[in-house]
C-alpha positions, 0 to 999 in steps of 0.5 A: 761862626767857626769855620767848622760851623761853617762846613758842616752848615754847607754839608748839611745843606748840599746833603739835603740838596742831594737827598732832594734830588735822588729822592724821585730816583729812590722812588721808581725802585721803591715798591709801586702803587696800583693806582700809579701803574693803572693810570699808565697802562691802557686796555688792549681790547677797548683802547680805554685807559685801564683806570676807567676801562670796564671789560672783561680784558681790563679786570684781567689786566689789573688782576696781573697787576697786583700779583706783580705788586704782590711779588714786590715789583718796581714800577719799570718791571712791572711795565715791563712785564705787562709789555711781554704779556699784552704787547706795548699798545698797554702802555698809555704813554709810547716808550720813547724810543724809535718812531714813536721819539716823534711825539715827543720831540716834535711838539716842543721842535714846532713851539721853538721854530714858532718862537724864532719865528716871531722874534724874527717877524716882529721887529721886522713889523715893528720898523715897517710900522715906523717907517711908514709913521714916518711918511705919514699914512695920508701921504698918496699921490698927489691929486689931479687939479681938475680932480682936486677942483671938483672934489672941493666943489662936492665938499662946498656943496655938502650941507 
């Protein structure tokens, strides 16, 4: 293969890799889907998700929808738009930004302190495990000789 083949072989290949990549970028500015915008919003007076919700506020909210998608908006905008209008309890997922970043760095803060955790206790079970195997578990102290008298009679005596 000629090095020419051989560079224009990678550029095809790094052109598809980037293509791969900005596709799901090219996707947010290309024109929204209904059902895609109704999965992420919420009904503000029944506090349902906006797909399965039935009242009169949410055929309300799903009639703006799809005047925004008629006027050929992005999905951000028209997020956007539905926040100015109902506020931001419609968005069924809270923008993370201020308090609301919590629900989202918490739960993979707590998943990572769980996993230190148990890297860090396990090994320390592990050699106490050992090093009581290595003194034997049978091992106590030892037995008066009147105790250990008295023990191997009840033994002798058991049928």
């Amino acid at each position: 293969m000629t090095l020419a083949a051989r560079v224009r072989s990678a550029l095809t290949a790094s052109l598809l890799v980037a293509s791969l990549v900005l596709a799901p970028v090219a996707a947010g500015a290309a024109r929204a889907s209904f059902l895609q915008i109704e999965n992420d919003m919420m009904c503000v007076a029944c506090h349902e998700g906006l797909a399965v919700a039935q009242s009169q506020e949410a055929f309300s909210e799903r009639a703006f929808i799809r005047q925004l998608i008629a006027q050929g908006l992005t999905k951000r905008q028209i997020e956007r738009q539905m926040v100015a209008n109902y506020g931001p309890a419609v968005l069924a997922k809270p923008p993370a930004s201020g308090f609301n970043l919590v629900i989202y760095v918490l739960p993979p803060a707590l998943l990572l302190i769980g996993v230190g955790t148990l890297l860090v206790t396990i090994p320390r079970w592990r050699r106490r495990s050992r090093a009581a195997g290595a003194t034997g578990f049978a091992s106590g102290p030892a037995l008066d000789p009147d105790d250990l008298r008295r023990l191997e009679e009840d033994l002798a005596r058991q049928p």
